[in-house]
C-alpha positions in Angstrom: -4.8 -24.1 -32.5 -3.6 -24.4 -28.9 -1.9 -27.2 -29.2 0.3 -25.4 -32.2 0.6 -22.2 -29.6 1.7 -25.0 -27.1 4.0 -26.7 -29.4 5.8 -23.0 -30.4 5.8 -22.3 -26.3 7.9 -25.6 -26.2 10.3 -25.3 -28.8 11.5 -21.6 -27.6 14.6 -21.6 -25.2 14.2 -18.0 -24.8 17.6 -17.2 -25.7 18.7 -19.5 -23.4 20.0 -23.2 -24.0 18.2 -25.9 -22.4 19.9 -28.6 -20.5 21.5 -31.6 -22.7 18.5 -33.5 -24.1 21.4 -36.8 -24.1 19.1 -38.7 -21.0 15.7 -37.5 -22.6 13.7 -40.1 -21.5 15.6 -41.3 -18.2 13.4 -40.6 -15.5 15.7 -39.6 -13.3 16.8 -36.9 -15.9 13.0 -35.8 -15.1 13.7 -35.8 -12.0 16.6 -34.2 -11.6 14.9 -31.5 -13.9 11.9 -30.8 -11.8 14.3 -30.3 -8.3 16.5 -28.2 -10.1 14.1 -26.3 -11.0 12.4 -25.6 -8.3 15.5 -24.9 -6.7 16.6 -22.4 -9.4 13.2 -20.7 -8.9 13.3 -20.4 -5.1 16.6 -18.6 -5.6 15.5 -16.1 -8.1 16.3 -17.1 -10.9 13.0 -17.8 -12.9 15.2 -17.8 -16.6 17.0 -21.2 -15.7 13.6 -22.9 -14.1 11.7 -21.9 -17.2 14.4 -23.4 -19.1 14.5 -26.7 -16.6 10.4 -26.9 -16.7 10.4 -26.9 -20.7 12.9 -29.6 -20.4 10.6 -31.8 -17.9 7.7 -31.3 -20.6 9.5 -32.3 -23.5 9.9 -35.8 -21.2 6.4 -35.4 -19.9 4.4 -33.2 -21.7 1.0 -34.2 -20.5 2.0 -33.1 -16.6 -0.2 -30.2 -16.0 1.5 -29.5 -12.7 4.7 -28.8 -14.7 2.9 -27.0 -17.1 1.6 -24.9 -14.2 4.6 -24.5 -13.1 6.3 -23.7 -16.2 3.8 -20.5 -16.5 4.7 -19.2 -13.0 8.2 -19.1 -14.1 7.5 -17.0 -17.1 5.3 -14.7 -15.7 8.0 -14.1 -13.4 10.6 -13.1 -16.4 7.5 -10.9 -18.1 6.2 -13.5 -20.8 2.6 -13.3 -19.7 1.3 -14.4 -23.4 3.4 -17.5 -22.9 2.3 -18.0 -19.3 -1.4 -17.8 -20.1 -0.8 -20.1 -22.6 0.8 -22.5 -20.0 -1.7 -22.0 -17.6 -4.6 -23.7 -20.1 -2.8 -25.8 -21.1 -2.2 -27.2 -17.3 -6.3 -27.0 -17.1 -6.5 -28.4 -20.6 -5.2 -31.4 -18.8 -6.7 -31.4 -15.2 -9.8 -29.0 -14.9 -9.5 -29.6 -11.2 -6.0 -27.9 -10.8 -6.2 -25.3 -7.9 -2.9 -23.5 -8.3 -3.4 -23.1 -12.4 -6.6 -21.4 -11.8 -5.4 -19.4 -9.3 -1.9 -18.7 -11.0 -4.1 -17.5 -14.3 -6.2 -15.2 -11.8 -3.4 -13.5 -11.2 -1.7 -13.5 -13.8 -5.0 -11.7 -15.6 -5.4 -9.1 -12.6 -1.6 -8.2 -13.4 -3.1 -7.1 -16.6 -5.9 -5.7 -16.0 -8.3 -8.4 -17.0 -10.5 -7.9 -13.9 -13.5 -10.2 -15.2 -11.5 -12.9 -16.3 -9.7 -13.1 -12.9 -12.6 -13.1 -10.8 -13.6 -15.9 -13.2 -10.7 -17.7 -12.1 -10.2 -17.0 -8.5 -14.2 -18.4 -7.8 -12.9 -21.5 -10.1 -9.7 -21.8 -7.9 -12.1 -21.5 -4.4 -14.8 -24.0 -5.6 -12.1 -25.9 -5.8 -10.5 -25.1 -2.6 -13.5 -26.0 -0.3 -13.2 -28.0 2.6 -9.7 -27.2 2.9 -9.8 -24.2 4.4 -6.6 -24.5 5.9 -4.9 -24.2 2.8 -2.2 -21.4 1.7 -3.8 -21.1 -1.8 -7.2 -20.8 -0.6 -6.1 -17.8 1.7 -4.8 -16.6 -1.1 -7.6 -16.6 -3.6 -9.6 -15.0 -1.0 -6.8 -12.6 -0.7 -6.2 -11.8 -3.8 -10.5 -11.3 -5.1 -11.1 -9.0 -1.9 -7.3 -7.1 -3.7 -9.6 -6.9 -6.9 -12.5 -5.8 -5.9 -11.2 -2.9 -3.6 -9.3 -1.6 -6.8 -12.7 -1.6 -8.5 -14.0 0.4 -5.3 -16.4 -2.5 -4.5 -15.5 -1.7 -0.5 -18.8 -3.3 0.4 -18.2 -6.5 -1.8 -15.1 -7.1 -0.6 -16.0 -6.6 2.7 -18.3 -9.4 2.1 -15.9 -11.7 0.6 -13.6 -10.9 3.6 -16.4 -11.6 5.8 -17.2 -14.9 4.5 -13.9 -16.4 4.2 -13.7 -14.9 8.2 -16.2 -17.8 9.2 -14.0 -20.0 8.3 -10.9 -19.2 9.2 -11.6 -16.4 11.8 -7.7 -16.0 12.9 -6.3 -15.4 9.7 -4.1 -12.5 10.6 -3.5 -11.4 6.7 -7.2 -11.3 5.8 -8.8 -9.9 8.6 -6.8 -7.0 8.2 -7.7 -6.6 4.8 -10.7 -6.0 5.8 -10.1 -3.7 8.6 -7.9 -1.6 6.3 -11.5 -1.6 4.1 -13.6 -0.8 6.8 -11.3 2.3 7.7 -11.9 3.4 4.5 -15.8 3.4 4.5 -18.0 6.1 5.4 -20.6 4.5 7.0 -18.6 2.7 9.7 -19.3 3.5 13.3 -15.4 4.9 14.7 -16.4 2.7 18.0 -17.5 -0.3 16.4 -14.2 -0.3 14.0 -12.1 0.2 17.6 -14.2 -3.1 18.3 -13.5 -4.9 15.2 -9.5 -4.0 15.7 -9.3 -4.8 19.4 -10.9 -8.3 18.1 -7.8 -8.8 16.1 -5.7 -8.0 18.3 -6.9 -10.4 21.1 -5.6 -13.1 18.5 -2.4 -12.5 18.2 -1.2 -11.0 21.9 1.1 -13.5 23.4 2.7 -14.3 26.1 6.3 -12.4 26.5 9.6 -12.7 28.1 11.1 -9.7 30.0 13.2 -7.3 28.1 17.0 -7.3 29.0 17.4 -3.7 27.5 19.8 -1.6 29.7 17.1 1.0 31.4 19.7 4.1 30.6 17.6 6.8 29.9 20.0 9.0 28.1 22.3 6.2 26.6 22.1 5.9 23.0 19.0 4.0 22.0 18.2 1.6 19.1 14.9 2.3 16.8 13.8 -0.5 14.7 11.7 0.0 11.7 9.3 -2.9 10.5 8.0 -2.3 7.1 7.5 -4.1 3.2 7.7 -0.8 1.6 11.4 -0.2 1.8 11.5 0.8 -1.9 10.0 2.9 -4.3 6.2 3.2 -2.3 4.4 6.3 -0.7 5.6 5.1 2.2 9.6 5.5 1.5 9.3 9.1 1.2 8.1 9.5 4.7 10.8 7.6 6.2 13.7 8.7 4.2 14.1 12.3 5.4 14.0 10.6 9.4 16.5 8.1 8.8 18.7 10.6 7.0 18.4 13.4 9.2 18.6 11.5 12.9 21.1 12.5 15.3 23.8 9.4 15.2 25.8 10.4 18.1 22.0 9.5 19.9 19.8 7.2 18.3 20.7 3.7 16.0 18.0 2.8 13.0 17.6 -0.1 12.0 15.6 -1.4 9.3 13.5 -5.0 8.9 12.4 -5.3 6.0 9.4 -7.3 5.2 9.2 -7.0 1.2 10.5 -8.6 -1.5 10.8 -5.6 -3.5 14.0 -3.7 -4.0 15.5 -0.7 -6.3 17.3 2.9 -6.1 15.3 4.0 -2.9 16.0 0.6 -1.4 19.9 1.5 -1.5 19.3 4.4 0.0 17.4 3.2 2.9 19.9 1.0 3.7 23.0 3.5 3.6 21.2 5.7 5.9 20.3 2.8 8.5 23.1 1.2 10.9 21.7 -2.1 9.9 19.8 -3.9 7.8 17.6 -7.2 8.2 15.5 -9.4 5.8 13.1 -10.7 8.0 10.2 -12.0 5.4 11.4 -15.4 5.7 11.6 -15.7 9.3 8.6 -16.7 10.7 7.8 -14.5 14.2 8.9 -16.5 16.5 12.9 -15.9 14.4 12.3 -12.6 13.9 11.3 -12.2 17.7 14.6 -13.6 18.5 16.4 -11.5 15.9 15.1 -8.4 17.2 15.5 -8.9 20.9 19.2 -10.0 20.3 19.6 -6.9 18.1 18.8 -5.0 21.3 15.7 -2.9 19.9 14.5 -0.7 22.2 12.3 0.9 20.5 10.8 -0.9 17.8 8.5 1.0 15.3 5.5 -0.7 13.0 5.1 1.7 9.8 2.5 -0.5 8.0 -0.7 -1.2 10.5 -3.3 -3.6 8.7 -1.6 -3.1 5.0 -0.3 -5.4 2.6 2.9 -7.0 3.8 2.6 -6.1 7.8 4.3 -8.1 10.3 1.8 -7.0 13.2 1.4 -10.7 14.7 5.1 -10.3 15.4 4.4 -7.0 17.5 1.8 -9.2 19.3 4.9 -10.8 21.3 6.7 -7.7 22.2 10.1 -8.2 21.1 10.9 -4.5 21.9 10.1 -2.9 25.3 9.0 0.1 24.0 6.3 -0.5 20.5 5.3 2.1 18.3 2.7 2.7 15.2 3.5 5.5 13.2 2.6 6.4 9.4 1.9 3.6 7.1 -1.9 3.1 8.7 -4.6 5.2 9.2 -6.1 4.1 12.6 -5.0 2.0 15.5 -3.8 -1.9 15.7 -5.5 -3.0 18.1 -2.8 -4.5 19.6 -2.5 -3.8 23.8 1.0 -4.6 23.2 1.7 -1.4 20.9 2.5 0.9 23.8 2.3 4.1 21.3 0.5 5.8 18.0 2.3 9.3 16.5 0.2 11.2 15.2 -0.5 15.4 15.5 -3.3 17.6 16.7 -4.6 18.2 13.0 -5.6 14.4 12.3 -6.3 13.3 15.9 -7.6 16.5 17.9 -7.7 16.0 21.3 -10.6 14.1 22.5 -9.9 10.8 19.7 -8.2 9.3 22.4 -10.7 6.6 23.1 -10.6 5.6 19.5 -7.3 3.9 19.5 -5.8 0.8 21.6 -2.3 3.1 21.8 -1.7 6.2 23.6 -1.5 9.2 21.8 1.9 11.0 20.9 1.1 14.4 18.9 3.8 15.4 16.7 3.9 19.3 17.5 3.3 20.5 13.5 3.3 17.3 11.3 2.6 14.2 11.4 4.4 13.7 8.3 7.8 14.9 6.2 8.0 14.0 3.1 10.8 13.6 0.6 9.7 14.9 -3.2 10.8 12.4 -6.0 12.3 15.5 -7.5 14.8 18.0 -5.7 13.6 21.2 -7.1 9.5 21.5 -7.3 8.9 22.5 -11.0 6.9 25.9 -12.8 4.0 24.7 -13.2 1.3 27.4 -14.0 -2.2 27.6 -14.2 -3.4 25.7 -17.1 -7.0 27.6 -16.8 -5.0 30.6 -18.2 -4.0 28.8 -21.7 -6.7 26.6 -21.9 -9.8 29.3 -21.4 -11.4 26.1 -18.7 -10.7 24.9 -15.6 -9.5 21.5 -14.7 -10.4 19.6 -11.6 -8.6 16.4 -10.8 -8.0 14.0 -8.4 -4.9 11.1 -8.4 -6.2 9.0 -5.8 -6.9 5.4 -6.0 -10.2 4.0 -7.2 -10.8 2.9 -3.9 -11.3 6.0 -2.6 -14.1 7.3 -4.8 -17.5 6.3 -3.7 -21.4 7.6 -4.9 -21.7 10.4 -2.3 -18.5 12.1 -3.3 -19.7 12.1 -6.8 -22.2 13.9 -6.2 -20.3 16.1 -4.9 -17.6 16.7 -7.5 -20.8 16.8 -10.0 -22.1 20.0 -8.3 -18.6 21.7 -8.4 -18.5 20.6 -12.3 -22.0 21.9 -12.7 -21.1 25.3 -10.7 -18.1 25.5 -12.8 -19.8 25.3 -16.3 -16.8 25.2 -18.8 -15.0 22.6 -16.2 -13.4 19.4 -17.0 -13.0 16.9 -14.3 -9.6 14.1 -14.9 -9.4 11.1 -12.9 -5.8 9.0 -13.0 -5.4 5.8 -11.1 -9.4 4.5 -12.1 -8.8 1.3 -13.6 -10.4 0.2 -17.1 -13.3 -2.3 -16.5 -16.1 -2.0 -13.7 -13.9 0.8 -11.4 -14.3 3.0 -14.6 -17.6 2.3 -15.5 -19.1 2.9 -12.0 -17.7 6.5 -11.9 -18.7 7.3 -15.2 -22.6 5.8 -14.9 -22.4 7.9 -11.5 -21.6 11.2 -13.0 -23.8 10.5 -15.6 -26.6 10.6 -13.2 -26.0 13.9 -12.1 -25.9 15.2 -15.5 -22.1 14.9 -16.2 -21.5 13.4 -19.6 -17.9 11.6 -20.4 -17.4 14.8 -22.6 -16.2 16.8 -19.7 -14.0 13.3 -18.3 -10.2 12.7 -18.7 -10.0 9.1 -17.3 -6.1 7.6 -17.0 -5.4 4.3 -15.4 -2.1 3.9 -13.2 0.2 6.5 -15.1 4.3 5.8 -15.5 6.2 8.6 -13.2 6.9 10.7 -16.2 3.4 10.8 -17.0 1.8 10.7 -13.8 3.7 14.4 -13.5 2.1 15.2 -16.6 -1.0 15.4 -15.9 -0.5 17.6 -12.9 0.6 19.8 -15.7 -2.8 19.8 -17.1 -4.6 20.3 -13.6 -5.7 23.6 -11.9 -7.1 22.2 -8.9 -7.3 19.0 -7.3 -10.0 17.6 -5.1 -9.3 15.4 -2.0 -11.6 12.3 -2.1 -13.6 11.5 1.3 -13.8 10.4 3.7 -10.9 8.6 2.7 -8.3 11.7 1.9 -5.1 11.6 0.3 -2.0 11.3 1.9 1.7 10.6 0.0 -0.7 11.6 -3.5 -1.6 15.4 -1.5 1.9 15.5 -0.8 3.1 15.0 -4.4 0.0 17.2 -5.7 1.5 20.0 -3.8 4.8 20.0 -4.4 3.9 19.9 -8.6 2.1 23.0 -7.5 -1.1 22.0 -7.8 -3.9 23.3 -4.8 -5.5 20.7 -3.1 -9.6 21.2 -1.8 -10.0 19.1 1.4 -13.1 18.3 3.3 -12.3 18.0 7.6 -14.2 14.9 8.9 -14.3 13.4 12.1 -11.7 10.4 11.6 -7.9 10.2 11.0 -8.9 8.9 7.1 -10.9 11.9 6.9 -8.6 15.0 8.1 -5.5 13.7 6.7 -6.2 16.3 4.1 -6.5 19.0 7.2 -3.3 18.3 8.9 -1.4 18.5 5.2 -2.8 22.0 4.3 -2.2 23.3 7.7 1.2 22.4 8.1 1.2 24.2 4.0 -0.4 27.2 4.8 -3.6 26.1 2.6 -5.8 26.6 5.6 -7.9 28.6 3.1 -8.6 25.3 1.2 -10.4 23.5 4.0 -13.9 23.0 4.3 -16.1 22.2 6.7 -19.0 20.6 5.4 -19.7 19.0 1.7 -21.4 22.3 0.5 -18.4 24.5 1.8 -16.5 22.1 -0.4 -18.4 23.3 -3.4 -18.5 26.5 -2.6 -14.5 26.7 -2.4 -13.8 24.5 -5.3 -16.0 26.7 -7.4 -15.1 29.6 -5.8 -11.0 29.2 -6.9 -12.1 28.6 -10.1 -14.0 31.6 -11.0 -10.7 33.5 -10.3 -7.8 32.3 -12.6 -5.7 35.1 -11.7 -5.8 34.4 -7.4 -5.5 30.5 -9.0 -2.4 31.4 -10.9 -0.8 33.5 -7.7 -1.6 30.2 -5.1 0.1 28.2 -7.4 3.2 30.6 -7.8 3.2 31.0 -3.7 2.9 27.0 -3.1 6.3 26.7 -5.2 7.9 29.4 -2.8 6.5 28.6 0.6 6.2 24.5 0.4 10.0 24.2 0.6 10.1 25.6 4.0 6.9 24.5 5.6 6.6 21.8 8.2 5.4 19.2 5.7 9.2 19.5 4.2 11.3 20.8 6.9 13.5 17.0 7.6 16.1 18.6 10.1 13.4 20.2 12.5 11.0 17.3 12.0 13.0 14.6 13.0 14.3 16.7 16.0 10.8 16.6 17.2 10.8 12.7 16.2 13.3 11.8 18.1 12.5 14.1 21.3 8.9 11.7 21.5 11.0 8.7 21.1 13.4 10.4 24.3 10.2 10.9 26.1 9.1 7.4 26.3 12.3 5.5 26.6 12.6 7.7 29.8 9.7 6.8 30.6 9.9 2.6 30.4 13.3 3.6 32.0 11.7 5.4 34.8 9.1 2.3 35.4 12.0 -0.1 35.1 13.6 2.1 38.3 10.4 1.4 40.4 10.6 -2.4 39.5 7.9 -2.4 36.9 8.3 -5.4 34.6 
């Protein structure tokens, strides 16, 4: 049966024509096929080296590296059917074949196939060992520890991170995987996670040569941003209404973009910066260069330990002056970031310690954000049509943990006639977790609405259907709050004593939900429940949240980035004003 699968995968040009089949059998035709192809796929286009690739296997069909190959390329123009197919057939013919394991890992994580691509990526590892120095085997590792945080199996993954750790203990990209998990957990000690990220930092400060940057301090200055999310990702919103609203006569942006993705928001970035540079092929030692000749003084790190950071890079200082600011909920570690933004809400005074940067407190927000849609819609309460109330929460499945189950269950069971929706929670083991866990406390999947990931269209939706939602901790919302609001629907926050756990504080504040905040898990009930029981003071909030978020802090761009750009004033005068008494 495979083979016939195989045979139809082969015959198909996918609309396209295949090379002349004249020199078949020529091996340099082969040849010539497989560079081309990898060529053509380096370049982007993934059409003509899946067209190059079938060639090479009609001349050497029992290659499984080209049938491995062959699959990357079509999962990279959307045929995952055929690329799985590929991908057996390359471990049809060699069992033993790393990359095809891996490749059909994540392929099958892409869609959601969670089992079979842990399956794969242990495959792909057994493999691996003993060559720890490998890309793929960083990778795998990667990749599993990726899968099982979307699961919300933190404490697994923080294994699996551990363990591959031993080996390779200076791997920048998975040690701060897990230090982005461990930010996330509950039961992690705020000093010892200041330890942990001080530990990482310590490999990857280097030495640094002196910074030729004209010590004016009222000249105009240039800000460079460092980020992979330069396109359609929470973190976009943040940055657009700051790079749109800066004074030009005073400051320069510009952007270095670490990502491969790129769409509308992308464009608009980069026709609101003064320049623009791809940097994710440059290793750091390039992009060192690149920055310092670009004459950065100020240069800004919005990701901290996520996916795509370039925080080795910071670890040489290529700007005088280094910043962390929004993408990251705690500190880098790094003695070479001189400075973290943040505001009194999330980091009251007295976190100081916590954090390898000094602190600059915004005066209202630490955050502006830009809605994906200009005017913030009617939305009202759905409790009035539907006779029941409807708690939600869009937050990722990594979020949601045991303890705030329990929570959410005593608001469900205070609230009799309630219904409780969860988007973003993932078919497979995520789903089944949170549903065996309410079940324990006596919620049934009667009163559930479970969604995975939701298109835009539909992720608005469901905020139709929502009366109120319900921050997760101690890991709050952030862009997700943000977007809950402004489609009118209340938020319910708990203050903790971390960044990750007042995020939710600092948001309503600068809303005028300080009404919504609670102080202790019970308070939480007590306020969800509470706003429930009165549909009519429901329906009012959500009529007032459409009138007053437009001109709160949390939207105000103009005012917000005048603030911005005052801190970043304040501390170029200040490395100015050290450069005047000879400090180097």
């Amino acid at each position: 049966m495979l083979k016939n699968l195989i045979q139809a995968l082969l015959s198909r040009a996918g609309g396209r024509d295949c090379a002349p089949a004249v020199a078949a059998a020529a091996p340099d035709r082969l040849h010539f096929c497989i560079t081309q192809a990898a060529g053509r796929a380096a370049a982007g286009d993934h059409a003509a080296a899946a067209d190059l690739y079938r060639e090479s296997l009609e001349q050497k069909p029992q290659d499984p590296r080209i049938w491995c190959n062959f699959g990357a390329e079509l999962d990279a123009i959307g045929q995952a059917e055929e690329a799985e197919l590929a991908y057996r057939r390359a471990l049809e013919l060699d069992p033993a074949l790393a990359q095809a394991w891996y490749n059909l890992g994540q392929l099958q994580q892409e869609r959601g196939r969670e089992g079979e691509a842990e399956t794969c990526y242990r495959s792909a590892l057994a493999l691996l060992d003993g060559v720890r120095d490998h890309e793929l085997w960083q990778l795998a590792y990667n990749n599993w520890g990726l899968l099982l945080q979307r699961q919300g199996r933190l404490e697994d993954a923080v294994k699996l991170y551990r363990e591959a750790l031993a080996a390779v203990p200076a791997d920048a990209s998975l040690r701060s995987n897990l230090l982005f998990l461990l930010t996330a957990m509950a039961d992690v000690d705020p000093d010892e996670l200041l330890k942990e990220h001080r530990a990482w930092g310590k490999l990857h400060v280097r030495a640094h040569a002196a910074h030729a940057n004209l010590p004016d301090p009222e000249r105009r200055i240039r800000i460079g941003y460092v980020s992979a999310d330069f396109y359609s990702h929470p973190l976009a919103f943040f940055v657009l209404p700051l790079l749109a609203n800066r004074d030009r006569a005073r400051t320069e942006a510009v952007c270095y973009c670490n990502g491969v993705t790129q769409d509308r928001i992308t464009a608009r970035l980069r026709q609101s910066a003064d320049r623009w540079r791809d940097i994710r092929r440059l290793g750091d030692a390039d992009a060192d260069a690149l920055i310092r000749a670009d004459g950065i003084d100020i240069l800004v790190d919005l990701s901290g330990h996520t996916a795509g950071n370039r925080l080795p890079l910071f670890g040489g200082k290529p700007a005088p002056v280094q910043v962390t600011f929004l993408g990251y909920a705690n500190t880098t570690g790094l003695d070479t970031v001189d400075y973290r933004i943040t505001d009194g809400y999330a980091d009251p005074p007295g976190t100081e310690a916590r954090y390898a940067e000094k602190l600059l407190r915004m005066p209202h927000s630490l955050w502006c954000y830009e809605p994906q849609r200009a005017v913030p819609p009617a939305n009202p309460a759905p409790v009035l049509e539907n006779g029941y109330v409807t708690f939600a929460s869009f937050n990722g499945a990594y979020k949601l943990n045991q303890p705030l189950m329990k929570v959410w269950a005593a608001i469900l069971h205070a609230v009799p006639d309630s219904r409780l929706m969860l988007v973003n929670l993932p078919t497979g083991g995520a789903r089944e977790r949170i549903v065996a866990w309410l079940g324990a406390q006596g919620i049934g999947s009667g009163r559930l609405e479970l969604h995975a990931r939701l298109p835009t269209d539909e992720f608005w939706a469901a905020h139709r259907r929502a009366d109120i939602a319900l921050d997760p901790f101690p890991c709050n919302g952030g862009a997700t709050t943000c977007e809950t609001l402004w489609l009118g629907v209340p938020v319910i926050t708990l203050a903790g004593q971390t960044f990750v756990a007042r995020a939710g504080l600092s948001l309503l504040s600068n809303c005028g939900l300080t009404q919504l905040i609670a102080g202790s898990p019970e308070e939480y009930v007590v306020l969800a429940a509470g706003l429930a029981r009165e549909p009519l003071r429901l329906a009012d909030m959500r009529v007032r949240l459409k009138e007053s978020l437009p001109g709160s802090p949390l939207l105000d761009a103009p005012a917000y980035t005048q603030a911005l750009e005052a801190q970043y004033r304040a501390i170029w005068r200040q490395w100015c004003s050290q450069q005047g008494r000879g400090h180097a």
